[in-house]
N, C-alpha and C positions, 0 to 999 in steps of 0.2 A: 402505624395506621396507614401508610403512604401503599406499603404493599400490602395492607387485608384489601384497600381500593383498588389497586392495579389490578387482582386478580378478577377481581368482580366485572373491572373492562376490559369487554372482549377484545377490543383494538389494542393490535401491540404498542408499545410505547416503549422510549429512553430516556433514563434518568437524567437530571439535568448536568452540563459538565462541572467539574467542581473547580476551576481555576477561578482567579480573580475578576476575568472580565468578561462582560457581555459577548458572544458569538454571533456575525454577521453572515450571510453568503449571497455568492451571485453566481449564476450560471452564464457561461461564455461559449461562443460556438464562432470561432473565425476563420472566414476563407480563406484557402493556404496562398490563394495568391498575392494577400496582404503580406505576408511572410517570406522573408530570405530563406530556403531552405537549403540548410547546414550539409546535407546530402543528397545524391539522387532521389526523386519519387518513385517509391516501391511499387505505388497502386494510384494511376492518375485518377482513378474513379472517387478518389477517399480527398476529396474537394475543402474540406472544412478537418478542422481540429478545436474538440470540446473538452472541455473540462470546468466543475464546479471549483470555486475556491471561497474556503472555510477564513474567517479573519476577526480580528479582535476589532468590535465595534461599540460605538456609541450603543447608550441604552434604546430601545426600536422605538418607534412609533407606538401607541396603544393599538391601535388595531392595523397595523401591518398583515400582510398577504401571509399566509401561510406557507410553509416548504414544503412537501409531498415527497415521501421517501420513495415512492414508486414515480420514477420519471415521467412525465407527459411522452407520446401518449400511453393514459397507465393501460386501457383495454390490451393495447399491442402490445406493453411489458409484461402484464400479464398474464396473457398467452402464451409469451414468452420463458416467462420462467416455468409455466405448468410443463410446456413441450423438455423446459431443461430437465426438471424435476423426469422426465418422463424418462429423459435417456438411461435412466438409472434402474435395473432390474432389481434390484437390493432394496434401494430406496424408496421402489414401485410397493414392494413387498410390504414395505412400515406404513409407507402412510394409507396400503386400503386398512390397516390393521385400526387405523385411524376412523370411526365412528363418520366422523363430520364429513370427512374427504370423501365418500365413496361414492360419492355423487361426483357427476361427469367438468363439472366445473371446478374442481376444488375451493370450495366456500371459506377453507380458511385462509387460502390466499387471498380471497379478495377485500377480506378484514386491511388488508395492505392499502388499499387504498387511500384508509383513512388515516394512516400512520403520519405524523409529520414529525418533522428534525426540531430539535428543541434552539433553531436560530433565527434570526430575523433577515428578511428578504429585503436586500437590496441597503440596509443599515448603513448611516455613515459610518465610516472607518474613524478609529479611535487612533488617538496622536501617539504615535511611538514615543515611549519615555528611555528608550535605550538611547546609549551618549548619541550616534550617528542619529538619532531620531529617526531611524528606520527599524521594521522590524524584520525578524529574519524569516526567510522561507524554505520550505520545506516544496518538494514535488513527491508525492506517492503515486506508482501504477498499482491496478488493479489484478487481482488473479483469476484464475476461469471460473465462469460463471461470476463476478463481478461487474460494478459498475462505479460512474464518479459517485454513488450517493452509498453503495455498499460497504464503506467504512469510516459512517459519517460520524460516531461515536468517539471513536477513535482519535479520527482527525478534528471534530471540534473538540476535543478537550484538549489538545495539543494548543488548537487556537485561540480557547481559555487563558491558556498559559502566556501566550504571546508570538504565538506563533503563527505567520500566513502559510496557508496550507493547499495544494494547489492537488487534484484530485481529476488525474484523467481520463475521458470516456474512451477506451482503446477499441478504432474499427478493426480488427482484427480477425474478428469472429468467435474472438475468448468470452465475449459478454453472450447472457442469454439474448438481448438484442441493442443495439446501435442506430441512432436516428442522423441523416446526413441533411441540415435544412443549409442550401447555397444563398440562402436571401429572407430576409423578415418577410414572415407569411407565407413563405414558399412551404408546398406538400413536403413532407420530410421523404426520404429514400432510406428503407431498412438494410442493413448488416446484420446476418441472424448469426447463431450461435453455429461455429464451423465441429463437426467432432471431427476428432481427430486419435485414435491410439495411442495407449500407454506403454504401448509395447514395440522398444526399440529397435528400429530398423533403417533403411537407407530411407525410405518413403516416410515415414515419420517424424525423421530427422529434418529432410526439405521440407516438408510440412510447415513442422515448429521456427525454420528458420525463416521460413516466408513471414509467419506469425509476427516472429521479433522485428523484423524488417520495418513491419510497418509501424510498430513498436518504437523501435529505439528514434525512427524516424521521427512519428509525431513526440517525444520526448525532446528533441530536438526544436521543433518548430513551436514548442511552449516554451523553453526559453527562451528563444526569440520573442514569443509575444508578451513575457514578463519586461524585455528590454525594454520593449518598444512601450507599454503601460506602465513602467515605471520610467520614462521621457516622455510622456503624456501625446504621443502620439497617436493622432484618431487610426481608430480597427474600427472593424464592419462587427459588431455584435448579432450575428443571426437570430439568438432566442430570443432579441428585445423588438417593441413593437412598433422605434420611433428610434429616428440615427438620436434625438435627444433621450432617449433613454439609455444607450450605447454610452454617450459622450457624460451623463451624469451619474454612473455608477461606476466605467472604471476611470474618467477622471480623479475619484477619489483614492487613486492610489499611486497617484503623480509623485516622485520624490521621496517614496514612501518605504520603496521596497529595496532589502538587501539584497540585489543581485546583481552587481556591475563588477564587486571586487572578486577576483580570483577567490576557486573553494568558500566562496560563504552560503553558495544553495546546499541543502543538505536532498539527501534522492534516498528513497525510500520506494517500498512494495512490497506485498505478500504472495508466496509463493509462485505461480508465473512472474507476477509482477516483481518477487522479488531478482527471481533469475533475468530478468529487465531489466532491473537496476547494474546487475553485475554486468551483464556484457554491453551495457549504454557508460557507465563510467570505462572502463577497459576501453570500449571502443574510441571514445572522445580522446583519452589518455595515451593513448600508444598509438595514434592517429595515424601515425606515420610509417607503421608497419614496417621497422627497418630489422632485417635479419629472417623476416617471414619466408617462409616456405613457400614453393609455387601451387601446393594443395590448399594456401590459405585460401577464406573466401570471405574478408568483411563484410558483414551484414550493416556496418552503419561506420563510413567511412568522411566524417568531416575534415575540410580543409585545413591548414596551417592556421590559414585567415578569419577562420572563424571563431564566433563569440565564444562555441559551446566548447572550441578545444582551448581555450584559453581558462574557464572558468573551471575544467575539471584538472583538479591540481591534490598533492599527494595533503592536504588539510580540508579534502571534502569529504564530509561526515557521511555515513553510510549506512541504512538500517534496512536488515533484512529481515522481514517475517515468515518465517516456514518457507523458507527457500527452497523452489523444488528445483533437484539440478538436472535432473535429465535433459532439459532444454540445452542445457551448457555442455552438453557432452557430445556434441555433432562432431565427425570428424572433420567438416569444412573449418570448421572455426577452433580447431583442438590445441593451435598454437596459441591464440589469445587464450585460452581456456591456461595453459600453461602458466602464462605472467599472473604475477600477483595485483594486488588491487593497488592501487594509486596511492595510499597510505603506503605499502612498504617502500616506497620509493626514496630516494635522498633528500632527507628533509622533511619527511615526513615523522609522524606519532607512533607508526606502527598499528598493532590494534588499539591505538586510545581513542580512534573517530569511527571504531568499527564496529558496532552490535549487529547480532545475530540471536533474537528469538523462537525460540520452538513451540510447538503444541507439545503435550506430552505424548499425541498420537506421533507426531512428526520424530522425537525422539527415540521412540521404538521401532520408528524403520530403518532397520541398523543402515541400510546400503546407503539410503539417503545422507545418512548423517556422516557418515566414515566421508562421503563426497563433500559434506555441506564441509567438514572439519581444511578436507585439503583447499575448499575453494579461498574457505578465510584464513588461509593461512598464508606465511610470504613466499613457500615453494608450494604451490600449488599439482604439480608433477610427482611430488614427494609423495613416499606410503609410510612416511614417519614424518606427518606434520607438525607433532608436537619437538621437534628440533628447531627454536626460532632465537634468532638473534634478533628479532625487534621485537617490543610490545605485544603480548597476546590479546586478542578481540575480547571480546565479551562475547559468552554465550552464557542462554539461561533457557529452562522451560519453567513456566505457571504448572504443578501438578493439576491433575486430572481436568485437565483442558483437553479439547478435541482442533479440528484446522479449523472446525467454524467460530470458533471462540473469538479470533484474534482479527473477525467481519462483525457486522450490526445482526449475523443472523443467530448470533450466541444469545445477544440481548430479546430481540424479538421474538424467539420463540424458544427459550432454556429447558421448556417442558420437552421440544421435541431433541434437543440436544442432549440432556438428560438422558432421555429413552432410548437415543438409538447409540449415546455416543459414551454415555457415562460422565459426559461432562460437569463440571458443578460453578457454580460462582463466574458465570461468565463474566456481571460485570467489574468484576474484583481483577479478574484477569486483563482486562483493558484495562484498568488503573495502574496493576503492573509495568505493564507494556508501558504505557505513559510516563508511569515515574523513570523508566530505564530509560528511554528516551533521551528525556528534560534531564537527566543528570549528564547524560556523556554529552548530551549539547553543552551543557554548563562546565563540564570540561574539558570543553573545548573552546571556550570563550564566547560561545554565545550565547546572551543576555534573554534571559526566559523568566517568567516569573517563580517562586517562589512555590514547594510543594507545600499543600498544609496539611497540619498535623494530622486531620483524619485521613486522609489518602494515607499519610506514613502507618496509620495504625496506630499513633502515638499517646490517640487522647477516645477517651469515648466520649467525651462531652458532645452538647450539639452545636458546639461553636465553629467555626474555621479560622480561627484564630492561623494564619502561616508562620513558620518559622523561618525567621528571617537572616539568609546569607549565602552568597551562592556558595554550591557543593553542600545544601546540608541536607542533603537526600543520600549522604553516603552508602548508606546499608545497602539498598537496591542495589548497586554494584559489589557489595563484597561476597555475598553466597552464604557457603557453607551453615545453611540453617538460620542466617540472619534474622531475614526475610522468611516466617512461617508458607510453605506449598512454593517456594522460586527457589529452582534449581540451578546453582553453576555449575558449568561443564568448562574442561579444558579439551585441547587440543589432543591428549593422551587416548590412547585405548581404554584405560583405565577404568574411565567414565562412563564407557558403557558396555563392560565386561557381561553383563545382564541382560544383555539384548538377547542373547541365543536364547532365551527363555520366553521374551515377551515378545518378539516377530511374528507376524502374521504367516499365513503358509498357501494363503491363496494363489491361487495359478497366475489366475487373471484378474483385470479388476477393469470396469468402463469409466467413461471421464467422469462422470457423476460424483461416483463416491470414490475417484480421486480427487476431486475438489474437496468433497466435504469431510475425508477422512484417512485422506492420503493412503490408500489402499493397494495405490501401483506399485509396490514392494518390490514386486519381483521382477519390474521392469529396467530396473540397471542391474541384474543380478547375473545378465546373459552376457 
């Protein structure tokens, strides 16, 4: 009954997250000069660093404020997205094919406006029941054309489960647009969507690494502002409308948050974002660049002294979503690109804190993947990375999943994903992804709630009865057909022997429908 209704309304909508507890969120926007920054400033123009964060909360108020998945202000976002939408000839092509859209404003974007996140605005934070009585956190970047609210499905069902989830607005010029407000009330300053070539070269490479700069940078200056919010230190909250509004929403996370012990943040991203995560851990990790080559050029160089090189240690968990690697493949940075990830290091798990998710579009770009394979592996240099002497990572794809599957735009619009991508069950596919998550967190020792039976698939009943202990989400991590449509891959060739059949053959492809369909194929292929 729930979907013969959804279909009948027009506004897209997300189903509610299925963990145990209420989902809270607040948006945060603080000026960098509140902040120690862990490295040089890339861009002294980019004054503020924003990010939403997703959090296990008290049951809301009855009539609490609503969240809007299209960020304030939405006119400017979405303009933004239509001009995103625009850069794409492919794309351009589907949606005139599209009846509604043909009209000069795309009317079904603006259905968007009335879209909200199934959390409650500004929620008291719910008491950690984990022994430390804090909860753990997670930090996800965004990939192109995203934003902090484009994978808020995702990331609030994580925070269902128990997890604070920390979602940033990256000025970069990867978003279709970026609002910079230096003070409550102040006009905001746009950062629009930068294009940039899929097609590898010296100028694209400086490009993409200015891109990360500013990247790994603000990465950087969030966890600074989790320190300083988790010691209840007053910040200048810009999107609030009163320093008391500031002081009584993240005061509620005083004491709260797991992030002061070495390796207990876990760092996450999809595709840009995920290839941000790899070179923001790397970079923090091998800070010290000893043995580097005079062609090196760190893009995100912290201190000895600092929080952030202290906190990235070979037990911090790592999840990558459709990792795109050509970002990582600059030759300024080709020695870091070299070392393996902070897990293979002495003392570490190997691949047991390491997942790596695919679309199955992403899975069939064989180049992508032969790279993704050497990235998660402990020789990364290597053309036989399935030679390892630690632990192998997890790798998985959801079949018949597309890149957009594993954003909020699989859920919001599955007809047009469906149509153009072949996708099916988007939101089945973030359940996946969830459950792979919450299990390699859980073995990894951190304390998340409980999968239930129906996310396992275990029970048709309409109950959620959880099955209760940690690791007993086992299946999702074994493969081999466990898990109906989740695919495990190793390291081997093997695994994707059948790529010569299913690659694409196109020449080119524009940023567009490399976001939404990984289509730059033949851009590492030169």
């Amino acid at each position: 009954m729930v979907s013969f209704l959804s279909q009948l309304n027009p506004t897209p909508g997300f189903p509610s997250y299925s963990g145990p507890y209420k989902v809270g969120s607040t948006d945060v926007e603080i000026p960098t000069s509140e902040l120690p920054s862990p490295s040089p400033t890339p861009d002294p123009s980019i004054s503020t660093v924003s990010f939403r964060i997703f959090y296990p909360s008290e049951p809301p108020a009855k009539h609490s404020k609503p969240v809007y998945w299209l960020p304030e202000p939405q006119q400017e976002y979405l303009g933004a997205y239509v001009r995103f939408l625009g850069a794409s000839h492919r794309l351009s092509t589907i949606l005139r094919s599209i009846e509604s859209v043909r009209q000069r404003n795309l009317p079904f974007l603006r259905i968007l406006a009335y879209t909200t996140l199934p959390v409650a605005r500004n929620a008291k934070l719910l008491q950690a029941n984990t022994k430390a009585r804090r909860w753990p956190v997670m930090v996800f970047s965004h990939g192109l054309g995203g934003t902090r609210n484009a994978y808020s499905h995702l990331l609030g069902s994580l925070s269902s489960h128990g997890v604070v989830v920390i979602a940033p607005d990256h000025r970069d010029g990867s978003a279709p647009l970026s609002c910079i407000r230096e003070k409550p009330g102040s006009a905001p300053r746009y950062v629009e969507y930068r294009s940039i070539s899929h097609q590898q070269s010296p100028e694209v490479e400086q490009a993409r690494d200015d891109q990360l700069k500013i990247r790994l940078w603000e990465l950087g200056l969030i966890h600074e502002a989790l320190l300083k919010i988790d010691r209840g230190e007053p910040l200048t909250n810009t999107l609030e409308d009163t320093p008391a509004d500031t002081t009584r929403n993240l005061a509620m996370f005083t004491s709260s948050l797991e992030v002061h012990n070495p390796g207990s943040i876990s760092w996450s991203g999809h595709s840009f974002g995920a290839a941000s995560v790899v070179q923001f851990v790397k970079s923090a990790f091998y800070h010290k660049a000893k043995g580097a080559p005079t062609s090196y050029e760190p893009l995100f160089q912290p201190s000895a002294s600092s929080q952030i090189a202290h906190q990235i240690t070979p037990s911090t968990p790592v999840f990558l979503l459709d990792l795109w690697c050509l970002p990582l493949l600059s030759r300024s940075t080709r020695w870091l690109h070299d070392l393996p990830l902070p897990c293979y290091a002495r003392g570490g798990p190997g691949g047991g804190n390491l997942l790596a998710i695919l679309s199955e579009a992403f899975f069939k770009w064989n180049n992508n993947l032969v790279e993704l394979k050497r990235t998660v592996s402990e020789n990364p240099s290597s053309s036989t990375p399935e030679n390892q002497t630690h632990p192998a990572p997890y790798i998985f794809y959801p079949a018949s999943s597309a890149h957009l599957s594993q954003s909020d735009f699989g859920i919001l619009f599955p007809w047009f994903t469906k149509k153009a991508f072949k996708a099916q069950d988007p939101d089945r596919t973030l359940r996946l992804n969830t459950r792979a998550i919450l299990e390699v967190m859980r073995r990894n020792a951190t304390e998340v709630a409980d999968t239930s039976a129906i996310d396992m698939e275990e029970s048709a009943s309409g109950t959620e009865k959880p099955v209760a202990h940690i690791g007993q989400d086992a299946k999702i991590l074994k493969g081999n057909g466990t898990v109906t449509g989740w695919v495990s891959l190793d390291l081997g060739k093997s695994a994707y022997a059948e790529e010569a059949v299913n690659r694409r053959t196109s020449e080119n492809a524009d940023p567009m429908e490399a976001v939404v369909q990984g289509e730059m194929r033949k851009s590492m292929s030169s």
